[in-house]
N, C-alpha and C positions, 0 to 999 in steps of 0.2 A: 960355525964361524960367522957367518950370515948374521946370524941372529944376535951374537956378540956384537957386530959390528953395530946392526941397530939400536942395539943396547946403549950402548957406549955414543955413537952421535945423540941420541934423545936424552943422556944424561949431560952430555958437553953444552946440548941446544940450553937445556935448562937453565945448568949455570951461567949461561950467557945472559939468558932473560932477566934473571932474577940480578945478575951484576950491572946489567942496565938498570934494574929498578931499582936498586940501590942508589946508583949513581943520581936518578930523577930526585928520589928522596931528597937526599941530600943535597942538592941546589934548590928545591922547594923549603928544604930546612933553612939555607943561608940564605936568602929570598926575603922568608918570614922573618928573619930575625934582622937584614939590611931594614925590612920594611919600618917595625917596631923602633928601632933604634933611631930612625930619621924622626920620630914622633916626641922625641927630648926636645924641652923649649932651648933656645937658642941664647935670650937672652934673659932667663925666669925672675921673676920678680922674690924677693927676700923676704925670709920669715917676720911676720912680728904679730906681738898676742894680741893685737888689736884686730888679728881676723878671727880671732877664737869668742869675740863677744855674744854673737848671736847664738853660740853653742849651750847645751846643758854640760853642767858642769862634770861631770865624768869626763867627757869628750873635750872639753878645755885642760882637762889634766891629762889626758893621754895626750893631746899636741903638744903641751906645755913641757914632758916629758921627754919625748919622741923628736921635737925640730927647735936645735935652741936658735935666738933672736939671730937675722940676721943672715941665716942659713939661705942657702939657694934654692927655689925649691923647685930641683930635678925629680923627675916622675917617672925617670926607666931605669932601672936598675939591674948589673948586671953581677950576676951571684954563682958561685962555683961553691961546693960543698960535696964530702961525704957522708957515710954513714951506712945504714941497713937498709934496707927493703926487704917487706915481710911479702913474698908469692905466694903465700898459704892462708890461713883463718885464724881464728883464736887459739884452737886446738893445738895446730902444728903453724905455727908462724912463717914458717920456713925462710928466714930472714937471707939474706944476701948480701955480703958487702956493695957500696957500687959508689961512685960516681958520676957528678952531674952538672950540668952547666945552666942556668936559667937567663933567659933576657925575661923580664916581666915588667909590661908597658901599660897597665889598667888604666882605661876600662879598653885598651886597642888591643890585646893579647899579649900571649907570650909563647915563648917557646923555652920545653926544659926537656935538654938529651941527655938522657941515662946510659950508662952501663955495668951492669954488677963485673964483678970479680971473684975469679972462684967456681968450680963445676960446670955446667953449658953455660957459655955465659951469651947475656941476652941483652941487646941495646936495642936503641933508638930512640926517639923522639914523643910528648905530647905538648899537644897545641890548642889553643881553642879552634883548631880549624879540622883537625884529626890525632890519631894514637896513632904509630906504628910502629914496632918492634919487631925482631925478627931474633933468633938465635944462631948462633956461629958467625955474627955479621951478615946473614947470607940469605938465611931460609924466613919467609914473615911466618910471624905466630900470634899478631893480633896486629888489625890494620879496620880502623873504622874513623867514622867521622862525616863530616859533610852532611849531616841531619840536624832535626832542631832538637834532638835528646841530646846530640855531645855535644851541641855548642849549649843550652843552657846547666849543662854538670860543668862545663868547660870556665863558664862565666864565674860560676859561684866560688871554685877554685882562687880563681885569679882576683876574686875583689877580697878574698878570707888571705890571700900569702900577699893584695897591696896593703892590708896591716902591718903584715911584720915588718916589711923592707922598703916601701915607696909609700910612707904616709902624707907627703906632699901630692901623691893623687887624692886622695883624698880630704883634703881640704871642702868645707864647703863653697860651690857652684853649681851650675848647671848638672841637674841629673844626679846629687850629692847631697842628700840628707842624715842629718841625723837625731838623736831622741833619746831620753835617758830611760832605761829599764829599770835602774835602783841607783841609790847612791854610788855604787862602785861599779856600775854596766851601763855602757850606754850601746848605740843600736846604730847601723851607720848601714844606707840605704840605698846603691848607686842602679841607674838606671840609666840604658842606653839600646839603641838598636830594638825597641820590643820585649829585652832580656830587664831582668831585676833580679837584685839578691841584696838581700837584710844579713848583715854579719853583727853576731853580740859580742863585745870588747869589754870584760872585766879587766881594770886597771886596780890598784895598789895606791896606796897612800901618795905618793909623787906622781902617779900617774901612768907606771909601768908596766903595760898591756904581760897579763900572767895568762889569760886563758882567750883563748877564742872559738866561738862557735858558730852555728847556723844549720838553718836546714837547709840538704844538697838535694838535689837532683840528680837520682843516684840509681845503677842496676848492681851494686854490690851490696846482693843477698842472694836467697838459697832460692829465690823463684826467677833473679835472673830479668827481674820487670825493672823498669824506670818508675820510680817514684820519690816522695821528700821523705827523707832520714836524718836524724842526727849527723856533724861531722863535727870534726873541731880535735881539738890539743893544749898543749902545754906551750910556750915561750919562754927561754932564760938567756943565760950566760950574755946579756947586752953589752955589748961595746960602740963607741962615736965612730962615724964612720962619714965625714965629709958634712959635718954639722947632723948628721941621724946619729939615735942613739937608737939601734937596732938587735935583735934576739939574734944570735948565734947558733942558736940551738932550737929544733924544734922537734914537740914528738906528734903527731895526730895522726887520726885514723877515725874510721866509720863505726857509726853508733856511738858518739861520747856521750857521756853520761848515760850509760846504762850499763849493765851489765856484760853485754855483747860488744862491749868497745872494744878495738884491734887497732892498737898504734902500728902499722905497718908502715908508717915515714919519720924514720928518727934519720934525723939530717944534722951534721955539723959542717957549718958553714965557716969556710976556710979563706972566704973573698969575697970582698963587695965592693962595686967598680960602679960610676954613675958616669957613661958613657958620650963623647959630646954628639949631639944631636942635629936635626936641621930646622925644627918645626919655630915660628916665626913667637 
């Protein structure tokens, strides 16, 4: 009975621990995402094509597309969407329903909390600051970050999904170039803190961003190393959303264009909110 007892306190202890760390989590989650959201201009200045001159001309048609005249141009965007997430490879997808909530404030971060639906189900949090998930709400099963491999994988993320949804960060300024690859791609180049990442943006005759790609900084492969791979996907189903005409629909996944591509983030987005802000 002795020993039940010990049993039973070192599994109570544990729960305890681990409902504290939960609970840390998650005030560090609403932390990052108070932080992010104070970084919306306050009083933004308004679209007009007379800042798309210096651009090549692909990249004047994806603005020209993307922020009609006039528009505000808000830079945090806050996005709710479902859809699949693939926990497996090409082979076995092992897809997951889930739900997901993003604030994405480029080039300052973002935070986007998951949780599928359906068999163990697995949540929590990635950020440009850390990953961490846990399954039953309770137990972590992947908790990393705070190095310069997941903040520059973290980077490249977040300057490839401020295409879809906050095209008024990127605007050219500071730290914001861009360049045309061919008639229909152009190349768009943000740099900040040390970190860089080149995102390629094929647009369509009007100018509506269909694909996008880049090479990530990435350890999803079979040795498990950080290095540059393929990333990218598809964009569609666009609707106006507060003067943005944005994708509702996205599929991408690692290795596109190649053979070995796995869309394990097919996401339909159900919400896009431009949140008010404090930043001057």
């Amino acid at each position: 009975m002795e020993v039940v007892a010990v049993i039973l306190a070192c599994l109570s202890g544990a729960a305890v621990a681990l409902g504290l760390l939960r609970r840390s989590d998650g005030r560090a989650e609403q932390a990052e995402r108070a932080r992010l959201v104070a970084t919306q201009p306050r009083d933004p200045a308004r679209f007009s094509p007379d800042m798309l001159v210096p651009l090549p001309e692909p990249a004047r048609r994806f603005f020209g597309f993307a922020i009609r005249p006039g528009t505000p141009l808000l830079t945090v965007a806050d996005i709710s969407m479902t859809g699949r997430f693939g926990m497996g490879g090409k082979a076995k997808p092992a897809y997951r329903q889930m739900r997901a909530r993003q604030v994405l404030a480029a080039p300052d971060g973002f935070v986007w909390a998951m949780a599928t639906q359906g068999g163990l189900p697995l949540s929590g949090s990635d950020t440009g600051r850390w990953t961490r998930f846990r399954i039953l709400g309770l137990i972590p099963v992947a908790r990393r970050g705070g190095d310069a491999d997941h903040a520059r994988a973290a980077f490249g993320r977040m300057i490839a999904e401020a295409v879809f949804w906050t095209p008024a960060a990127l605007l050219p300024g500071p730290g914001v170039t861009w360049e045309a690859v061919d008639d229909d791609t152009a190349r768009v180049t943000v740099s900040r803190g040390g970190l860089s990442q080149a995102v390629d943006v094929r647009v369509d005759a009007e100018g509506r961003p269909l694909m996008v790609w880049f090479q990530r900084w990435s350890d999803a492969n079979p040795e498990r190393r950080y290095r540059l791979q393929p990333f990218g996907g598809y964009l569609s189903d666009f609707r106006e959303v507060a003067g943005f005409r944005l994708p509702h629909r996205v599929e991408a996944g690692n290795m596109f264009g190649t053979e070995d591509w796995f869309p394990f983030f097919l996401a339909e987005v159900t919400a896009i909110a431009f949140p008010e802000g404090g930043a001057p």
